[in-house]
Biopython code that builds the backbone (N, CA, C, O; Angstrom):
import numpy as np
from Bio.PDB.StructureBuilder import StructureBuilder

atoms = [
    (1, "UNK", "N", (0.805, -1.200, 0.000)),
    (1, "UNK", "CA", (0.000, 0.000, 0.000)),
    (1, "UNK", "C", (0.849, 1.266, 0.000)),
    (1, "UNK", "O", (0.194, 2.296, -0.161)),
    (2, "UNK", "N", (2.253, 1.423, 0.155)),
    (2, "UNK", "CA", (3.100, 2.372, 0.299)),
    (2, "UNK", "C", (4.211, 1.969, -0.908)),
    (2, "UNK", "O", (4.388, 0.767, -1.107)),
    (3, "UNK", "N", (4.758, 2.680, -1.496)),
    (3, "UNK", "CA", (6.028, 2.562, -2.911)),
    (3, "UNK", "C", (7.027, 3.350, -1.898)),
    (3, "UNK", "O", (6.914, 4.000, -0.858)),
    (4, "UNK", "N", (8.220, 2.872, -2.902)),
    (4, "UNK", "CA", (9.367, 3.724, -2.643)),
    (4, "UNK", "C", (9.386, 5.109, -2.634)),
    (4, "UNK", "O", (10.000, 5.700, -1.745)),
    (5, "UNK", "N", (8.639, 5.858, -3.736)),
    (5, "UNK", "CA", (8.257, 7.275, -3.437)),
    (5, "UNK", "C", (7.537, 7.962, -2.047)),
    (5, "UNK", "O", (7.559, 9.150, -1.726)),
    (6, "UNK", "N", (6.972, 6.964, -1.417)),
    (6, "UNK", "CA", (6.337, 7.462, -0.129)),
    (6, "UNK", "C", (7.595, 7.366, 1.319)),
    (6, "UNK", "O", (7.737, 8.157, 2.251)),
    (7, "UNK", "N", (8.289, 6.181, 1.034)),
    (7, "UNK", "CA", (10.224, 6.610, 2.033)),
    (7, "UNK", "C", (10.595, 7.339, 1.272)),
    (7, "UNK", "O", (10.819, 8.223, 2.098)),
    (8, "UNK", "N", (11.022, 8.006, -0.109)),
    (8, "UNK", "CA", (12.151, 8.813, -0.401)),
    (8, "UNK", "C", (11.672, 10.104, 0.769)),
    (8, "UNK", "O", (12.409, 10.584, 1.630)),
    (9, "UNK", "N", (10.126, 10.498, 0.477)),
    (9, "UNK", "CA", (9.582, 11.586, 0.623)),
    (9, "UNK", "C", (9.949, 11.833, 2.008)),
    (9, "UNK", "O", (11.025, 12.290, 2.392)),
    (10, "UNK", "N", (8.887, 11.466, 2.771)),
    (10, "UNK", "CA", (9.342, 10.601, 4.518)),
    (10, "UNK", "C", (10.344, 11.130, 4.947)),
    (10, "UNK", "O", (10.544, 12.248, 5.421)),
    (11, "UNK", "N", (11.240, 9.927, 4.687)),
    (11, "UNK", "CA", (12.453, 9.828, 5.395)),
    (11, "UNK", "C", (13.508, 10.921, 4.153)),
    (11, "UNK", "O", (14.736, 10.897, 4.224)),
    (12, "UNK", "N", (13.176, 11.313, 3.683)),
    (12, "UNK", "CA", (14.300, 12.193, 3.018)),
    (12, "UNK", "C", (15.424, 11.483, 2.373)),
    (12, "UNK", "O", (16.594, 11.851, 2.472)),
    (13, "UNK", "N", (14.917, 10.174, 1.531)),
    (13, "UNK", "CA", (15.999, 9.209, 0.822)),
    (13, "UNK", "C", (15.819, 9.794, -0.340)),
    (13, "UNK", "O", (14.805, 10.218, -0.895)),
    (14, "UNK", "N", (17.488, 9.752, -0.791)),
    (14, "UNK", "CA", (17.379, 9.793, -2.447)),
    (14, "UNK", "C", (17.193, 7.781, -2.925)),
    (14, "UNK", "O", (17.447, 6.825, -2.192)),
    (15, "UNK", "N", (16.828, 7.770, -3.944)),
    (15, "UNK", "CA", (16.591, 6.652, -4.763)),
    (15, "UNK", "C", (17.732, 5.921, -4.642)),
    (15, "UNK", "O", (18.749, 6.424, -5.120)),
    (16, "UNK", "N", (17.832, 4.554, -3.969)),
    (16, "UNK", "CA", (18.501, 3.757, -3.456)),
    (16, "UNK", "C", (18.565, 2.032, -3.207)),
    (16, "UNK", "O", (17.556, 1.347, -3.379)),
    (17, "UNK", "N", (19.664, 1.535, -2.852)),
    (17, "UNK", "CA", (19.129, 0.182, -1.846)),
    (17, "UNK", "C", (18.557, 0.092, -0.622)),
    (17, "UNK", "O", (18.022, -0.915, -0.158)),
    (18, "UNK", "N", (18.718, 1.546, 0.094)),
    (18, "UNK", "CA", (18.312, 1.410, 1.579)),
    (18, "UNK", "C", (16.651, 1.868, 1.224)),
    (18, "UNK", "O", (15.881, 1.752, 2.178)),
    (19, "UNK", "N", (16.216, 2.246, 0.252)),
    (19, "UNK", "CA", (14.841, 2.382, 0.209)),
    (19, "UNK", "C", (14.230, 1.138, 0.191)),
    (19, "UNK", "O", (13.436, 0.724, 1.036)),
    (20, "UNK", "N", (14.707, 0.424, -1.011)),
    (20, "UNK", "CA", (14.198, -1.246, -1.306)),
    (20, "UNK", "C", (14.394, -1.964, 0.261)),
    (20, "UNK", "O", (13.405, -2.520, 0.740)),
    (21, "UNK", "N", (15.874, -1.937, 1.162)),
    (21, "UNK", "CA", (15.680, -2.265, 2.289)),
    (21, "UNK", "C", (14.536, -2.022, 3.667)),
    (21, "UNK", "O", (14.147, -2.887, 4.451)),
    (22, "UNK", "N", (14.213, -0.712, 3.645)),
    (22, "UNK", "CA", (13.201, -0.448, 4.720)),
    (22, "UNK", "C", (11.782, -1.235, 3.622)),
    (22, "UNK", "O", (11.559, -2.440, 3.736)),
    (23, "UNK", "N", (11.194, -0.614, 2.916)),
    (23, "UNK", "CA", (10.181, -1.381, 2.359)),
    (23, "UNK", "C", (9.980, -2.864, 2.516)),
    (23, "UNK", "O", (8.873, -3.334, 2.778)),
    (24, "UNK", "N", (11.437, -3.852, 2.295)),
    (24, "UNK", "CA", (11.583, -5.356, 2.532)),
    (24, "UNK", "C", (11.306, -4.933, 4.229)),
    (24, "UNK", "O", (10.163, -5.304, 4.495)),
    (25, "UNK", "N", (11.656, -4.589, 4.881)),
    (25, "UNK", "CA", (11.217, -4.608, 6.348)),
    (25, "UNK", "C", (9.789, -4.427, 6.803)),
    (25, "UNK", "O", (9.115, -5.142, 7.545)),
    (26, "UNK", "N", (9.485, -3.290, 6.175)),
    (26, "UNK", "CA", (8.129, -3.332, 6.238)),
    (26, "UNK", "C", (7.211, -4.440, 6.105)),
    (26, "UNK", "O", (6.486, -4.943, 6.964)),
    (27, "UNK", "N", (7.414, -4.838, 4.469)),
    (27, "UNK", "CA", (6.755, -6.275, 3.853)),
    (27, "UNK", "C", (6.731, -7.063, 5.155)),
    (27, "UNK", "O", (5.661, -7.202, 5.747)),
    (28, "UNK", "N", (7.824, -7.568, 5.614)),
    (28, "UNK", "CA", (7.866, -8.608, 6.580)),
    (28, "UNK", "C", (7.476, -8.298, 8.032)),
    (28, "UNK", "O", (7.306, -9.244, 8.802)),
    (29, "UNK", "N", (7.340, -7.168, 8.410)),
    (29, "UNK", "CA", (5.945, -6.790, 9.745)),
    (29, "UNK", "C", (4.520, -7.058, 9.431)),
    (29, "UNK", "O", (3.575, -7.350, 10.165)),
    (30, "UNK", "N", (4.631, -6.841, 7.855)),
    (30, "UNK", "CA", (2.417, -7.016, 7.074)),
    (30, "UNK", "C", (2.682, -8.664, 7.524)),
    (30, "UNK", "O", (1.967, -9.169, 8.389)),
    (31, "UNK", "N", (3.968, -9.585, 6.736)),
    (31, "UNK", "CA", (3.694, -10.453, 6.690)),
    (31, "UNK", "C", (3.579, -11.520, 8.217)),
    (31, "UNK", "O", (2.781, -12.455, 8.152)),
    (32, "UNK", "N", (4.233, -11.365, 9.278)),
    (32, "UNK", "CA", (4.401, -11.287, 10.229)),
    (32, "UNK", "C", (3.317, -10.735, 10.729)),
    (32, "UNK", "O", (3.590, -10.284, 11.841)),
    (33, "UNK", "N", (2.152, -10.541, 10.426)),
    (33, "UNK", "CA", (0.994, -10.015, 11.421)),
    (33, "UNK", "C", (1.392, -8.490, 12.289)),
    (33, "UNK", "O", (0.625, -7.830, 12.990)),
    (34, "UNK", "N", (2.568, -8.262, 12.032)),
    (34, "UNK", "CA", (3.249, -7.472, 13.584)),
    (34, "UNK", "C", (2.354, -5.865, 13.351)),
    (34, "UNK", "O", (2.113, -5.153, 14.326)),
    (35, "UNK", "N", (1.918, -5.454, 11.865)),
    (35, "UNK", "CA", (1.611, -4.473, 11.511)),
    (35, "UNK", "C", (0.265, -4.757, 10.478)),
    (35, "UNK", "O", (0.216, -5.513, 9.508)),
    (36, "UNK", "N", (-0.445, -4.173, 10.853)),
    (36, "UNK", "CA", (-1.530, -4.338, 9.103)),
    (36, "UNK", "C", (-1.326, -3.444, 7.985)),
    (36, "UNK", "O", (-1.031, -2.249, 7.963)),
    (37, "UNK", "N", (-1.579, -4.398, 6.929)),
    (37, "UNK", "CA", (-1.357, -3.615, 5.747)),
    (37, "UNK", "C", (-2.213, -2.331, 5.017)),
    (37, "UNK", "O", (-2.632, -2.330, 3.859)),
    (38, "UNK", "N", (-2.311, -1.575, 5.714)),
    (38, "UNK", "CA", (-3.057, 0.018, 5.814)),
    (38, "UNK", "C", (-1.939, 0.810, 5.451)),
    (38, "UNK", "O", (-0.816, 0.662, 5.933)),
    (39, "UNK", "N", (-2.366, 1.957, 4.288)),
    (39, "UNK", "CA", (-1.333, 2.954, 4.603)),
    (39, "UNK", "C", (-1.194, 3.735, 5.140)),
    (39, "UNK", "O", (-0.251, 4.424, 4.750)),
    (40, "UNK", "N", (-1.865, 4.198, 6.250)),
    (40, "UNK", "CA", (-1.761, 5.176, 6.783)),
    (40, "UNK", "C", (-0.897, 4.901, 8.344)),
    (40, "UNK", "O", (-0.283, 5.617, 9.135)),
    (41, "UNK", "N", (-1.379, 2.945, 8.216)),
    (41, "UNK", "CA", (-0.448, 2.378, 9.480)),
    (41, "UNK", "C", (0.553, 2.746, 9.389)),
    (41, "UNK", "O", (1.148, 3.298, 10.314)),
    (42, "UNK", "N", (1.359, 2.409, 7.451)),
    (42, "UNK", "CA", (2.225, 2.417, 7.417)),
    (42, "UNK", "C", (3.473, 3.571, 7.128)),
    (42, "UNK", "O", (4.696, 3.518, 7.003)),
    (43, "UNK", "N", (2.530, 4.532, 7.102)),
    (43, "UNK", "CA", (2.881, 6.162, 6.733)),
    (43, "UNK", "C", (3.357, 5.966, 8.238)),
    (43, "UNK", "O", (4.501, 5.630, 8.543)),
    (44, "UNK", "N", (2.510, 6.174, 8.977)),
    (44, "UNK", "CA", (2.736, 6.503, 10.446)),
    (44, "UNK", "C", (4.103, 5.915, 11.268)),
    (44, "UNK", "O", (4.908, 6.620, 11.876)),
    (45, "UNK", "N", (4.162, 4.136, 11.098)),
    (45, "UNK", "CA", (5.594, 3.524, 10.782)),
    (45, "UNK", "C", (6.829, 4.342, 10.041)),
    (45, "UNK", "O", (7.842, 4.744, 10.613)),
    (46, "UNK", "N", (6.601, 4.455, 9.023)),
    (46, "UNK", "CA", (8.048, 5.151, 8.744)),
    (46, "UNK", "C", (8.073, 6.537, 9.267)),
    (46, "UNK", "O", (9.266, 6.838, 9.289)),
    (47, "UNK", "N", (7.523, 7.318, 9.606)),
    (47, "UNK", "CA", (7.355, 8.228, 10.285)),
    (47, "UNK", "C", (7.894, 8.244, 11.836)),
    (47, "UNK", "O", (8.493, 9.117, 12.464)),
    (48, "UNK", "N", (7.520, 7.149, 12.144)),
    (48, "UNK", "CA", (8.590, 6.948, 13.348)),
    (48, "UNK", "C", (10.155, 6.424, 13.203)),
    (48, "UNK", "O", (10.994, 6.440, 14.103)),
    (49, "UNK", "N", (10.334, 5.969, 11.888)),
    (49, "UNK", "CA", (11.269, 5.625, 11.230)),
    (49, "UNK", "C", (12.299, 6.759, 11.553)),
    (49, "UNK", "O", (13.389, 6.654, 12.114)),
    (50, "UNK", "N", (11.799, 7.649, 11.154)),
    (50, "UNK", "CA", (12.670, 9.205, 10.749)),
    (50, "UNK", "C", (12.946, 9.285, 12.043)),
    (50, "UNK", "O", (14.124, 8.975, 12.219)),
    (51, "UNK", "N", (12.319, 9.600, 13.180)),
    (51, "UNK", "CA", (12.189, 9.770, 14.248)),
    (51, "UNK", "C", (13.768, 9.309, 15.173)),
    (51, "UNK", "O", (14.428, 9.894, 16.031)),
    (52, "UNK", "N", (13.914, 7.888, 14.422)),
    (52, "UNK", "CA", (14.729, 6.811, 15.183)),
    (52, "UNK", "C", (16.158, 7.520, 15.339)),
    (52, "UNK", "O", (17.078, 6.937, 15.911)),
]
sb = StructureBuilder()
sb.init_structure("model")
sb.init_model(0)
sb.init_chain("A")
sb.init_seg("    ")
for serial, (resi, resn, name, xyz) in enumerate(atoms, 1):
    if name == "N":
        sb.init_residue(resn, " ", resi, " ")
    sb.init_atom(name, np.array(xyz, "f"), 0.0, 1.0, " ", f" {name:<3s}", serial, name[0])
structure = sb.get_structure()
């Protein structure tokens, strides 16, 4: 529900591997139950991302 354009923006990435990396992280919290696949869950997630 979220692309790479929604971390560049976010987190202030230029176009990268560490974008494809947080996204693969993500994937595997939806898949993992740990998070639902909503975007606004997941806006809010990388948002704390930045935070970190």
């Amino acid at each position: 529900k979220i692309d790479g354009c929604d971390v560049m923006k976010i987190l202030r990435l230029r176009s990268g591997p560490r974008v494809g990396e947080i996204l693969e992280k993500l994937f595997e919290k939806v898949v993992a139950k740990e998070i639902p696949n909503e975007r606004e869950i997941l806006l809010n997630k990388l948002s704390e991302m930045k935070n970190e």
